[in-house]
Biopython code that builds the backbone (N, CA, C, O; Angstrom):
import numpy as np
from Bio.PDB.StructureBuilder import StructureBuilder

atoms = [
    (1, "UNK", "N", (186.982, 75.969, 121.499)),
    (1, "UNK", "CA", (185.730, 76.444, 120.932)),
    (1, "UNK", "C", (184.614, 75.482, 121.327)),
    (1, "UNK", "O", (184.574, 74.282, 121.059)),
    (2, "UNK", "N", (183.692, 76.212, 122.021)),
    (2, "UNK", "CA", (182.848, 75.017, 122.452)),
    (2, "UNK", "C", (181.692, 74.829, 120.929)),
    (2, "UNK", "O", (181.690, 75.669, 120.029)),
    (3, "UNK", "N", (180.878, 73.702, 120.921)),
    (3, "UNK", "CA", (180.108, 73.020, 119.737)),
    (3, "UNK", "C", (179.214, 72.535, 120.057)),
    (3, "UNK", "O", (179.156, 72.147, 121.224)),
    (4, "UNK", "N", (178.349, 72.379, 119.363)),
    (4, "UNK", "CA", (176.861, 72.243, 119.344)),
    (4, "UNK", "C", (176.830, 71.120, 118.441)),
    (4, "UNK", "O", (177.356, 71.372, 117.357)),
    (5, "UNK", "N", (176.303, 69.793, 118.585)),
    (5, "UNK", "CA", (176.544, 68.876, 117.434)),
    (5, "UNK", "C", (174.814, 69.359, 116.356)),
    (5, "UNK", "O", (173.725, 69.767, 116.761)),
    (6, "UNK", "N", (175.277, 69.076, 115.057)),
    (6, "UNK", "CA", (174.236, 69.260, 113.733)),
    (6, "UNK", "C", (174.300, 68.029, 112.995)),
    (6, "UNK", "O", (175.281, 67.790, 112.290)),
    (7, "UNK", "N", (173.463, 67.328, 113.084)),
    (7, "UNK", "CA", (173.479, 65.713, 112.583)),
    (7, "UNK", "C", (172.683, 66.017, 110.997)),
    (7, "UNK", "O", (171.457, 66.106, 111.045)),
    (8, "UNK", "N", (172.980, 66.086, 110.390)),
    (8, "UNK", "CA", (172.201, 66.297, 109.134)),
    (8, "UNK", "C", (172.058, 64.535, 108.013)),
    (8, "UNK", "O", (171.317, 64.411, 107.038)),
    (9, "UNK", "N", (172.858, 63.598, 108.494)),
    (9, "UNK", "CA", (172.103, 62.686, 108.366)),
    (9, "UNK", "C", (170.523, 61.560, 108.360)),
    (9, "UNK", "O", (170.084, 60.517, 107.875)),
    (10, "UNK", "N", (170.321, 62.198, 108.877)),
    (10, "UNK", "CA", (168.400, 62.219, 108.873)),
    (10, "UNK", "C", (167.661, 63.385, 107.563)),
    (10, "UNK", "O", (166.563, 63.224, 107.031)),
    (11, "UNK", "N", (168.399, 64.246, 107.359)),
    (11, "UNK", "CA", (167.920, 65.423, 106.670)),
    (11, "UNK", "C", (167.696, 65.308, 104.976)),
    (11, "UNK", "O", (168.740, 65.811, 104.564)),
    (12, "UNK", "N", (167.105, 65.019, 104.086)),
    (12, "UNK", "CA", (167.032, 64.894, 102.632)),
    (12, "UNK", "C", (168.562, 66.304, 102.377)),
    (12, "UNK", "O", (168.728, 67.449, 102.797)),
    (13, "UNK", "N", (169.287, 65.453, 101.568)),
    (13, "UNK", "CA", (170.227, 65.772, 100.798)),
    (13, "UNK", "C", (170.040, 67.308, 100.755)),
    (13, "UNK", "O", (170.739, 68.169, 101.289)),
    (14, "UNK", "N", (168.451, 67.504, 99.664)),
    (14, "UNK", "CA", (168.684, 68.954, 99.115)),
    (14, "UNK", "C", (168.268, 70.142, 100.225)),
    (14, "UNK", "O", (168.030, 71.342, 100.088)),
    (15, "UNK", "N", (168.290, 69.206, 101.446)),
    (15, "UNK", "CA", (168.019, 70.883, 102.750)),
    (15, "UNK", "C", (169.301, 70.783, 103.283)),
    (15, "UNK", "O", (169.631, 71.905, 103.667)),
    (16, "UNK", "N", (170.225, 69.921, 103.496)),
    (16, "UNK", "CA", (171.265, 69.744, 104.162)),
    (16, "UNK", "C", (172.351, 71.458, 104.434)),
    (16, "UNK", "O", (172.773, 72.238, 105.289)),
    (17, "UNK", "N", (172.316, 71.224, 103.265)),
    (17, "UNK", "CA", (173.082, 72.887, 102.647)),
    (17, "UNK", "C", (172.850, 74.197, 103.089)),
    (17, "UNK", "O", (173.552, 75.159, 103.402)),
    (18, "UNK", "N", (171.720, 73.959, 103.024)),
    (18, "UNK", "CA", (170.822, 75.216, 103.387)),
    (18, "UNK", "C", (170.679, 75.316, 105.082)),
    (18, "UNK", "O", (170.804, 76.315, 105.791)),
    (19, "UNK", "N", (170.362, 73.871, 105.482)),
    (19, "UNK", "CA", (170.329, 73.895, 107.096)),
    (19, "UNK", "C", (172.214, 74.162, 107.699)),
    (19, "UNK", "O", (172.394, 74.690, 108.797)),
    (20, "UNK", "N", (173.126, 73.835, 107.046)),
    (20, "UNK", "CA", (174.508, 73.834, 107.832)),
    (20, "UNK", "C", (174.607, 75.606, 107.691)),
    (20, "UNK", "O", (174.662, 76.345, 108.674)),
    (21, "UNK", "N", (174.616, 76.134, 106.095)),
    (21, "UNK", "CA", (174.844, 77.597, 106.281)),
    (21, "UNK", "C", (173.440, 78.093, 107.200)),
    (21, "UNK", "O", (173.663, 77.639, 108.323)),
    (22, "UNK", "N", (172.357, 78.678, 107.227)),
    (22, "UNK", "CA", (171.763, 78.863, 108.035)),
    (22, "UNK", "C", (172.265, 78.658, 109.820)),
    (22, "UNK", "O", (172.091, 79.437, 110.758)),
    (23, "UNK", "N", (172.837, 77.489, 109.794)),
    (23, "UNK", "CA", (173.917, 77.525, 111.213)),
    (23, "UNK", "C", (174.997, 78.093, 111.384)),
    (23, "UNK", "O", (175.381, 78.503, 112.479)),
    (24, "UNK", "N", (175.696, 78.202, 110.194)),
    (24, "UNK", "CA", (176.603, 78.982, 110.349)),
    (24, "UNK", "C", (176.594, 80.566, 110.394)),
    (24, "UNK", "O", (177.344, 81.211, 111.127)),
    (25, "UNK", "N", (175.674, 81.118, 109.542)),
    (25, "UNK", "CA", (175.110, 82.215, 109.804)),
    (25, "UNK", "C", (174.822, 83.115, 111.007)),
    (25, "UNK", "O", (174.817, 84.346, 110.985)),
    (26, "UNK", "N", (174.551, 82.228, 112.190)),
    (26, "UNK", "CA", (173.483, 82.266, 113.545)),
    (26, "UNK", "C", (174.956, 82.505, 114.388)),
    (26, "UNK", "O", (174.834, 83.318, 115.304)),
    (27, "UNK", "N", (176.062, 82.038, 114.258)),
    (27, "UNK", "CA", (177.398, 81.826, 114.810)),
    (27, "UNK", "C", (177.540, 83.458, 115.617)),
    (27, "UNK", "O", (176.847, 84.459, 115.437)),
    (28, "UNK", "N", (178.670, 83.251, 116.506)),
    (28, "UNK", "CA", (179.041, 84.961, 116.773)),
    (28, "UNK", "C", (180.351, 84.410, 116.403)),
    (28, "UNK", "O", (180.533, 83.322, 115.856)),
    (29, "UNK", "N", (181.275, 85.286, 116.762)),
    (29, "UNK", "CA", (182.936, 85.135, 116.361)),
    (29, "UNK", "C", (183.251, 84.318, 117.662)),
    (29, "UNK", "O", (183.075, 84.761, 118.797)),
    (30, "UNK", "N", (183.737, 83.069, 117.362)),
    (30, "UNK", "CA", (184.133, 82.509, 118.478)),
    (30, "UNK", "C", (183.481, 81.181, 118.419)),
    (30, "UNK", "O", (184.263, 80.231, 118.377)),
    (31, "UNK", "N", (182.404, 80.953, 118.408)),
    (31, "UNK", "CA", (181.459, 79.784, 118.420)),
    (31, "UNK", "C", (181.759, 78.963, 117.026)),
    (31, "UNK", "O", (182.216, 79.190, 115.906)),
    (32, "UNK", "N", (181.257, 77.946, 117.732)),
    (32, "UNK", "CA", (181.266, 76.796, 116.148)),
    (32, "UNK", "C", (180.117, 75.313, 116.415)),
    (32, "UNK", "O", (179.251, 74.984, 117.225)),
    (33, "UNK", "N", (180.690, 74.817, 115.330)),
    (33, "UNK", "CA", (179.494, 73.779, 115.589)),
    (33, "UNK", "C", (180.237, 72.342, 114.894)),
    (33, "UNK", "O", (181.124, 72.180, 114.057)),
    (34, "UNK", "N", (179.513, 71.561, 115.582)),
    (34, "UNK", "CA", (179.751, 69.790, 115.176)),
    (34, "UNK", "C", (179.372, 69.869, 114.061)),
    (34, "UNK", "O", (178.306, 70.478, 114.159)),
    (35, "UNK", "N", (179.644, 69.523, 112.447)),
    (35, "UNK", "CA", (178.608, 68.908, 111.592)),
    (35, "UNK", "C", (178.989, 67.515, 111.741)),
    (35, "UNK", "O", (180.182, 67.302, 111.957)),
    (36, "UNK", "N", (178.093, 66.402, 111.654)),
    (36, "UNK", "CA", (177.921, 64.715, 111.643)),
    (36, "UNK", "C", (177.269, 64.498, 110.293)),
    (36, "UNK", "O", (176.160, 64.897, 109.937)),
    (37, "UNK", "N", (178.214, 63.749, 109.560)),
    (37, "UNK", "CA", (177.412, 63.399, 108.147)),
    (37, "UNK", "C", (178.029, 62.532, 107.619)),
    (37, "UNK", "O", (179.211, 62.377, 107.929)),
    (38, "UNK", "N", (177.311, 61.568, 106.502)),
    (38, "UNK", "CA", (177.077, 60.292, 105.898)),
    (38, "UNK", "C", (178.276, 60.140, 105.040)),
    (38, "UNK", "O", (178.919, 59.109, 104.845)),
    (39, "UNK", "N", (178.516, 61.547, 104.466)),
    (39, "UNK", "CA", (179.979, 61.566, 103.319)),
    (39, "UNK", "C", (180.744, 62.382, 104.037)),
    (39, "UNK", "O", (180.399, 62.894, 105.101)),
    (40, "UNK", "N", (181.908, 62.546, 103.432)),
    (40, "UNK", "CA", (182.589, 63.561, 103.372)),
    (40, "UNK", "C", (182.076, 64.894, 102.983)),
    (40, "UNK", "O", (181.782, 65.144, 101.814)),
    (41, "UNK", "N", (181.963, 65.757, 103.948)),
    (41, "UNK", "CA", (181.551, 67.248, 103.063)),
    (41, "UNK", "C", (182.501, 68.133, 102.360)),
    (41, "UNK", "O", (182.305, 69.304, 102.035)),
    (42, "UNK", "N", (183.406, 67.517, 102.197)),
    (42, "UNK", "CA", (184.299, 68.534, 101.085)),
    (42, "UNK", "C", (183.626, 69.325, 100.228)),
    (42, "UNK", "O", (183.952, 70.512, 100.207)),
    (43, "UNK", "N", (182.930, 69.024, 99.652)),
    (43, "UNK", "CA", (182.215, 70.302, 98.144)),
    (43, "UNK", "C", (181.771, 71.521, 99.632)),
    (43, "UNK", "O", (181.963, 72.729, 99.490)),
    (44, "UNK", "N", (181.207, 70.959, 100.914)),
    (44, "UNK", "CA", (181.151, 71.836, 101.232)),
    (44, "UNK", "C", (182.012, 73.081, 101.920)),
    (44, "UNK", "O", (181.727, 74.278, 101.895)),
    (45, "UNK", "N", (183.119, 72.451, 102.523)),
    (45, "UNK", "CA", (184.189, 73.537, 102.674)),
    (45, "UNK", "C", (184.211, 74.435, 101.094)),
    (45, "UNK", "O", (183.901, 75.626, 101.084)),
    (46, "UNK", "N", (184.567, 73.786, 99.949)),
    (46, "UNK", "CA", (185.058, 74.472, 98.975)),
    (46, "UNK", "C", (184.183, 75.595, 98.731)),
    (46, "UNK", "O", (184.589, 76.669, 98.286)),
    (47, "UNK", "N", (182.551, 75.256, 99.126)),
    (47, "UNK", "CA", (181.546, 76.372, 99.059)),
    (47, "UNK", "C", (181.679, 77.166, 100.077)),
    (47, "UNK", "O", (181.221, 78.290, 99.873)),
    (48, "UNK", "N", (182.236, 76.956, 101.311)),
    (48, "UNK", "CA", (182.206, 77.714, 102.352)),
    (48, "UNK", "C", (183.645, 78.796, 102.013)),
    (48, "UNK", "O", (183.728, 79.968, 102.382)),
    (49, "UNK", "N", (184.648, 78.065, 101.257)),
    (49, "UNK", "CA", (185.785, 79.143, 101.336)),
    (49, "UNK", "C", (185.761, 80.025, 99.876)),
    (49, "UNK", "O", (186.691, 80.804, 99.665)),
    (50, "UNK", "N", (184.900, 79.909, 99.090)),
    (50, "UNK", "CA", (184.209, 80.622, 98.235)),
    (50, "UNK", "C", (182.716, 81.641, 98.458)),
    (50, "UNK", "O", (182.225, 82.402, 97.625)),
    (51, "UNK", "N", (182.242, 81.361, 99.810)),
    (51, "UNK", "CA", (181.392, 82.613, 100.090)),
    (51, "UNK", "C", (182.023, 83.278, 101.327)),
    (51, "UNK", "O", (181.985, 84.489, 101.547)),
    (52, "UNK", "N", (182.666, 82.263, 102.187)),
    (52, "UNK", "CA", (182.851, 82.966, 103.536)),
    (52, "UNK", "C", (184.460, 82.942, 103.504)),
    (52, "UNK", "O", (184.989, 82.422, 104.486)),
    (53, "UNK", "N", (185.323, 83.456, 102.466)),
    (53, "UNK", "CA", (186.969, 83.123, 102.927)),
    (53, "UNK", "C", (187.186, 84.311, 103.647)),
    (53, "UNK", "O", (186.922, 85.499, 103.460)),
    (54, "UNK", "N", (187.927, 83.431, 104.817)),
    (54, "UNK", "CA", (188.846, 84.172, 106.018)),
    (54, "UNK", "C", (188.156, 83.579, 106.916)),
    (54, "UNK", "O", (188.715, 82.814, 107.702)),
    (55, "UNK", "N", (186.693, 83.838, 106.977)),
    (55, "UNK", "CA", (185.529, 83.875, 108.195)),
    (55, "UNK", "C", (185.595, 82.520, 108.984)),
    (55, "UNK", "O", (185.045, 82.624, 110.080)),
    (56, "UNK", "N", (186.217, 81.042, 108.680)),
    (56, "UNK", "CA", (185.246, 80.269, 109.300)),
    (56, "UNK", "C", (187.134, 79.116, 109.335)),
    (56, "UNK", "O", (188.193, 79.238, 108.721)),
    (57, "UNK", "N", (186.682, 78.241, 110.277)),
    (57, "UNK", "CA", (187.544, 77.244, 110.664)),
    (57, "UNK", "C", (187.198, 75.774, 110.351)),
    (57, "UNK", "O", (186.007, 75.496, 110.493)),
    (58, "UNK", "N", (187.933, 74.883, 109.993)),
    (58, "UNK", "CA", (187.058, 73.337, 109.762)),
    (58, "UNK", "C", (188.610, 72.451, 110.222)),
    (58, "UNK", "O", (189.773, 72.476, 109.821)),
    (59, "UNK", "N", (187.728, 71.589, 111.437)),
    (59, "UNK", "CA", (188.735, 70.676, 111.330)),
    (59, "UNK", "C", (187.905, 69.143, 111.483)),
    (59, "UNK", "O", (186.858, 68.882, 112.076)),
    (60, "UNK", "N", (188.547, 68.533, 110.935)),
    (60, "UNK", "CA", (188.128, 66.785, 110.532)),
    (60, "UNK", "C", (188.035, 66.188, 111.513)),
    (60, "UNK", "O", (189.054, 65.498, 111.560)),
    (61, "UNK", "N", (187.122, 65.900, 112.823)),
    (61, "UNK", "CA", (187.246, 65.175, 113.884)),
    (61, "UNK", "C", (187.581, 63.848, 113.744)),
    (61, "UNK", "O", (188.606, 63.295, 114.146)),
    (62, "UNK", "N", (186.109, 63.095, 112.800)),
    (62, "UNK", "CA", (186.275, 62.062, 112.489)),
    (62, "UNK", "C", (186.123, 61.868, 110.624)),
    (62, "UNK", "O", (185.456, 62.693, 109.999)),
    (63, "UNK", "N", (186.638, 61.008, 110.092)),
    (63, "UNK", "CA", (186.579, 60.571, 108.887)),
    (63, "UNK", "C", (186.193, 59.439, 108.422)),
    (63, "UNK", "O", (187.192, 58.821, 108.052)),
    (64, "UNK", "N", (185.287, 58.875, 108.259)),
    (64, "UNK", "CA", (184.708, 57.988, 107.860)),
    (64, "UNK", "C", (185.101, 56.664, 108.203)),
    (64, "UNK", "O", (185.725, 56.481, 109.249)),
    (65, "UNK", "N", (184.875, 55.924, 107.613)),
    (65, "UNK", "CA", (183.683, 55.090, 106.066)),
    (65, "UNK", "C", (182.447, 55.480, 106.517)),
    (65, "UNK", "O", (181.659, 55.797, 105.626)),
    (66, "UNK", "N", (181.948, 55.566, 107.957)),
    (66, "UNK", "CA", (180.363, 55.962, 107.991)),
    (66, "UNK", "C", (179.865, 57.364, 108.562)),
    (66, "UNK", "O", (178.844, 58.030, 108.390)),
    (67, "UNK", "N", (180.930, 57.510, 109.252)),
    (67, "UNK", "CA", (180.706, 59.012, 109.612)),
    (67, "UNK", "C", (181.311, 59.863, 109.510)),
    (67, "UNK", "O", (182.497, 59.591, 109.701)),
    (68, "UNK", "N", (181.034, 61.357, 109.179)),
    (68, "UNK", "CA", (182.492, 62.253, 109.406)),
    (68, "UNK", "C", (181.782, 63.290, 110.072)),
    (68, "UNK", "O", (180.645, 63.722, 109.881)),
    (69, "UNK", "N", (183.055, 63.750, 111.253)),
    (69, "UNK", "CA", (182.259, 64.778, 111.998)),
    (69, "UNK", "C", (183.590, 65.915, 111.810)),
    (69, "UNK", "O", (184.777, 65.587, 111.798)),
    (70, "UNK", "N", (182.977, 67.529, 111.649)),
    (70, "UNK", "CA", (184.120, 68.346, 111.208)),
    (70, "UNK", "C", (183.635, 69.277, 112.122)),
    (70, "UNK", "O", (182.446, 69.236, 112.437)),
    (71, "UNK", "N", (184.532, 70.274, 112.684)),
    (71, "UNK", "CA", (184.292, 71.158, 113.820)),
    (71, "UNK", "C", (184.218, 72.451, 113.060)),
    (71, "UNK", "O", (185.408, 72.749, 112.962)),
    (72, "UNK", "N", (183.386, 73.597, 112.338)),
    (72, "UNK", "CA", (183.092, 74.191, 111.667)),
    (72, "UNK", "C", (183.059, 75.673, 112.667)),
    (72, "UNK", "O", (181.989, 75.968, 113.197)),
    (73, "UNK", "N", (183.982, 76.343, 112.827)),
    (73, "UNK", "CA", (183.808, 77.774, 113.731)),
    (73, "UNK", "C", (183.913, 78.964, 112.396)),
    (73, "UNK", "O", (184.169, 78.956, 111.192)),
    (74, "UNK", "N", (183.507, 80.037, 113.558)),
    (74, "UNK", "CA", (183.462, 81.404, 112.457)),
    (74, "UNK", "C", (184.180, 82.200, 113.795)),
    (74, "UNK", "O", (183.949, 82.506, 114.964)),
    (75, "UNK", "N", (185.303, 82.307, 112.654)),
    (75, "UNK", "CA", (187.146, 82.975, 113.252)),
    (75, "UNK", "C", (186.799, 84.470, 112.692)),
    (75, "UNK", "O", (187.759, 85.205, 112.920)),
    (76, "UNK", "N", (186.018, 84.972, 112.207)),
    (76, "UNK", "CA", (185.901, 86.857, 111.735)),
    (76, "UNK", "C", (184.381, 86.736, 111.625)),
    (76, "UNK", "O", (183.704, 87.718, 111.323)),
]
sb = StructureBuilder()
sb.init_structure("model")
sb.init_model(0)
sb.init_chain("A")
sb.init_seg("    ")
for serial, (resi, resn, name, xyz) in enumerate(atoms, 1):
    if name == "N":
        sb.init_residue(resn, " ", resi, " ")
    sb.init_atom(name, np.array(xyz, "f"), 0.0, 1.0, " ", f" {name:<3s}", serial, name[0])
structure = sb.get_structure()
């Protein structure tokens, strides 16, 4: 799956959310994207498999202490 990196570390907290779904949104079936961020986004998978379950893929590239980058595709 090729990726597009989304650095949302520069981004104030309360757009972050709004800017990753908005990307994910834009997706076709097949495509995905880098997210790069400061924490762990877990709350956000759990939000993603509570609006989008089935639709989307996440795997953990990297995991911290300072960065985590997760490969975020839309599989339906």
């Amino acid at each position: 799956m090729a990726t597009t990196p989304l650095d949302v570390r520069t981004e104030p907290p309360a757009r972050r959310h709004e800017l990753i779904f908005k990307t994910f949104d834009a997706l076709a079936r097949g495509e995905g994207f880098e997210l790069i961020n400061d924490h762990d986004p877990k709350p956000l998978y759990y939000q993603l498999e509570a609006e989008q379950t089935g639709k989307f893929s996440w795997n953990y590239l990297e995991r911290g202490p300072e960065v985590w980058r997760v490969e975020i595709g839309r599989i339906a």
